[in-house]
C-alpha positions in Angstrom: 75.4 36.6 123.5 78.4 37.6 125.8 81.7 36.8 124.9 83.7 34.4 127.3 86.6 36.9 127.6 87.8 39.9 126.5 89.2 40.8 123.3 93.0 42.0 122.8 94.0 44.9 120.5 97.5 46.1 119.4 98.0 49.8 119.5 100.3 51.2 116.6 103.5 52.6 117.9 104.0 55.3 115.8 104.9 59.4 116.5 101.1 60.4 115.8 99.9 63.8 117.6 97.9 62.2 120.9 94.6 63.2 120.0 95.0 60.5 117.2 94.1 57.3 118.1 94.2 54.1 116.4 94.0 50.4 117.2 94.7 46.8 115.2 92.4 43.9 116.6 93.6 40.2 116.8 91.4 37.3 116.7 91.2 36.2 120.2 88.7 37.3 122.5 85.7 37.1 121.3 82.8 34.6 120.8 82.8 33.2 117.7 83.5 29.1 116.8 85.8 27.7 114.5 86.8 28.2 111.7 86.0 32.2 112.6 87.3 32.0 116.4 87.4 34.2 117.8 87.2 37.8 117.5 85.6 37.9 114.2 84.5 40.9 112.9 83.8 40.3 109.3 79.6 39.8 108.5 80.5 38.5 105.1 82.6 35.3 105.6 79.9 33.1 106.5 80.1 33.4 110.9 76.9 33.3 112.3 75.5 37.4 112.4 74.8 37.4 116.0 77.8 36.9 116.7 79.6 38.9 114.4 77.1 41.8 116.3 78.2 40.7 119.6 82.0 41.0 118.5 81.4 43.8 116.9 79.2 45.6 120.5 82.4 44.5 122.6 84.7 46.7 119.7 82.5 49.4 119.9 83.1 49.4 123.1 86.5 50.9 122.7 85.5 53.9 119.8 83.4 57.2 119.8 81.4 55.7 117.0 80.6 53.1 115.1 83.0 52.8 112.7 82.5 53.1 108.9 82.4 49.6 107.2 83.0 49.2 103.9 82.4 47.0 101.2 85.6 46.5 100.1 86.4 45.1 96.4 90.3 45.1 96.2 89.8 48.9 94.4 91.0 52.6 94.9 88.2 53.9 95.7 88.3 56.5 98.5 85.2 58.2 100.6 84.7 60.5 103.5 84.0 58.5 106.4 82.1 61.6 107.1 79.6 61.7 104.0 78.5 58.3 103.2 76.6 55.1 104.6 77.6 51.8 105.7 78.5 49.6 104.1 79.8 52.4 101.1 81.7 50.5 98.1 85.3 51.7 98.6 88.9 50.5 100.1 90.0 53.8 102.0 88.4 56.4 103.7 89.3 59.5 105.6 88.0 62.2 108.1 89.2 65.8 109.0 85.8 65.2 111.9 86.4 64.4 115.2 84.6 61.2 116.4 84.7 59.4 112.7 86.3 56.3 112.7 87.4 54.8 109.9 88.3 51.2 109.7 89.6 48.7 107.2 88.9 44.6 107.6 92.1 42.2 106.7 92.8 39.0 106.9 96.5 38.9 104.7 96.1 42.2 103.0 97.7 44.8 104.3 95.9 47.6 105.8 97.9 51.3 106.2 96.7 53.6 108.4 97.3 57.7 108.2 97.4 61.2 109.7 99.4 64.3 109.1 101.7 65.7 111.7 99.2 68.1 113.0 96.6 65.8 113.4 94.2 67.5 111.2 92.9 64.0 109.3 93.4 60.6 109.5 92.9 57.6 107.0 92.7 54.2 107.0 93.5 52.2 103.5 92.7 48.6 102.7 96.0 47.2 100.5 95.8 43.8 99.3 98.3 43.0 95.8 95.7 44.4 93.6 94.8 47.6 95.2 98.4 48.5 96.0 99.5 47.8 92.3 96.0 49.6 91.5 97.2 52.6 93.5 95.3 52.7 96.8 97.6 54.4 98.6 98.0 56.8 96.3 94.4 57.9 96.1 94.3 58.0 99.8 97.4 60.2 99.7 95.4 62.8 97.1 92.3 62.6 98.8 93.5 63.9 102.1 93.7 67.6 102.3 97.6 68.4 103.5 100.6 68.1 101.5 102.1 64.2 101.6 105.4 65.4 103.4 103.0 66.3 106.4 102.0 62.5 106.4 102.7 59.5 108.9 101.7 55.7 107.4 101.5 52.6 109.9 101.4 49.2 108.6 99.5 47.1 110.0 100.0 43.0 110.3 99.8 41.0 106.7 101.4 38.6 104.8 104.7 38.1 105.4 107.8 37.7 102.8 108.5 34.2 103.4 105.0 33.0 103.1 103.9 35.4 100.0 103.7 33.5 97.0 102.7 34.7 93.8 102.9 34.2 90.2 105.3 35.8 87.4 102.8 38.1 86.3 102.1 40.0 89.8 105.8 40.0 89.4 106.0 41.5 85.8 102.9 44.3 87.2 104.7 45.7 89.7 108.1 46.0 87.9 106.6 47.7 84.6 105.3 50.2 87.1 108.2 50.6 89.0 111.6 48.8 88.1 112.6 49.2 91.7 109.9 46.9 92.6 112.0 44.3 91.2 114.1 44.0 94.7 110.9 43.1 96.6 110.5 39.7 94.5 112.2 36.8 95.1 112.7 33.3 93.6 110.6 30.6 94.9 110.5 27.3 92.5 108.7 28.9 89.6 106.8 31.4 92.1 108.1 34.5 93.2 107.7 34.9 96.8 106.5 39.2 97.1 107.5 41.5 100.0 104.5 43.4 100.2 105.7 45.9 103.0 108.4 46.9 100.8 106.1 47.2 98.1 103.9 49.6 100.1 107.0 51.4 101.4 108.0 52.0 97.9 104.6 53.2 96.8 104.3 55.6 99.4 108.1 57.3 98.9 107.2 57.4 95.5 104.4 59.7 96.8 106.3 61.6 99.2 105.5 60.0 102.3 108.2 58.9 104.1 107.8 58.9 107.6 106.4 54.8 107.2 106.5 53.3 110.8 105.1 49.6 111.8 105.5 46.3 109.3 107.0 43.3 109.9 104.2 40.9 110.8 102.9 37.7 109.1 99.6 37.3 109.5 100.5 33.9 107.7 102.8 32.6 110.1 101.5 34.1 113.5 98.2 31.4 113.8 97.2 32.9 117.5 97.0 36.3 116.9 95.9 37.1 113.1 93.4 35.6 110.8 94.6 34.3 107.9 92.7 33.2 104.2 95.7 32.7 102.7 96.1 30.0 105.0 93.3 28.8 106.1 90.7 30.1 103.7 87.7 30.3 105.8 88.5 32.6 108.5 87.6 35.8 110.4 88.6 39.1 109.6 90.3 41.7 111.7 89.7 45.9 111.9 92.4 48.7 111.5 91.1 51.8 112.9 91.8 55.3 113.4 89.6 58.8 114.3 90.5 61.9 115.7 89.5 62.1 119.3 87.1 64.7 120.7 89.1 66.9 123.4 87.9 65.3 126.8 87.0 62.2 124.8 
């Protein structure tokens, strides 16, 4: 099943060492219908699978390997992406291998990718509200084997501040973690609209991370390039992905 064109990718501008590579699909060019057009990637949103196979062949045409999927469940759960199967239970994973891609799926949620100055490991985390109030980033940030001041984070495209609404209570979470967190909320009739790149920002200072590039984005409010659920609620789902590249590779 051949895809009618070819599929676009953004490449995270960010200072990583150049044997780091990394790449954030969009949702054109590949070959599945409406509501899931096109470049769908996700096998769980209801696209037919041969499709979501053939989209997933023309990605794998850009990587070493096939990436490492994950079943992800808005946790903190982190795994080697060198050590476990497909399809592992988890919102994060890492490699210090070359060749391992590890890749998050989004479609709102924001997904933060990592590697350390050296480019020694990379890391790609899967942050929707839950996870980042939860403390994904944080176990990411433990997991990986170098100090966090040796760390870069990208953002990658989610939900934007004018189009993230939530209730008091998300509001109320966030703040009894971290009073600061109160400045990323604003009013919104009796919502609170959330800024959840200056959420993750905070998290990841808090952590001692601060070399944060990327943000910015709404997947909401940017219909031809990102999927969306929070919009349309049956949708695609777009990959994050980063590995360490083999030399000569």
């Amino acid at each position: 099943m051949p895809c009618a064109t070819v599929a676009d990718f953004l490449i995270p501008d960010w200072p990583a060492p150049a044997h780091v590579r990394a790449l954030q699909t969009l949702r054109t060019g590949g070959c599945s219908p409406a509501p899931w057009a096109s470049f769908n990637l996700g096998d769980h949103v209801g696209d037919d699978p041969a499709r979501v196979a053939t989209n997933r062949a023309e990605l794998r045409r850009q990587l070493p390997a096939e990436p490492l999927w994950l079943r992800q469940v808005h946790g903190t759960a982190v795994v080697d992406a060198g050590h476990v199967l497909q399809a592992a239970t988890a919102d994060a994973s890492f490699s210090v291998e070359q060749g391992k891609v590890c890749a998050v799926m989004t479609a709102d949620c924001l997904p933060v990718l990592f590697c350390d100055r050296a480019g020694t490991v990379v890391a790609a985390a899967h942050a929707g509200w839950r996870g980042l109030l939860d403390g994904i980033l944080e176990c990411t940030i433990a997991a990986l084997p170098v100090v966090p001041g040796e760390l870069l984070a990208w953002l990658g495209p989610a939900i934007g501040p004018e189009r993230f609404e939530v209730g008091g209570e998300v509001r109320a979470a966030f703040v009894a973690h971290d009073a600061q967190a109160a400045g990323s909320f604003r009013p919104h009739g009796d919502k609170w609209l959330a800024d959840i790149y200056s959420l993750a920002r905070q998290r990841l200072q808090a952590a001692g991370v601060t070399n944060i590039h990327g943000g910015g984005q709404c997947t909401v409010s940017d219909a031809e390039r990102y999927f969306s659920y929070r919009r349309d609620g049956v949708t695609g789902r777009m990959a994050t992905l980063i590995w360490l590249e083999a030399p000569g590779g």
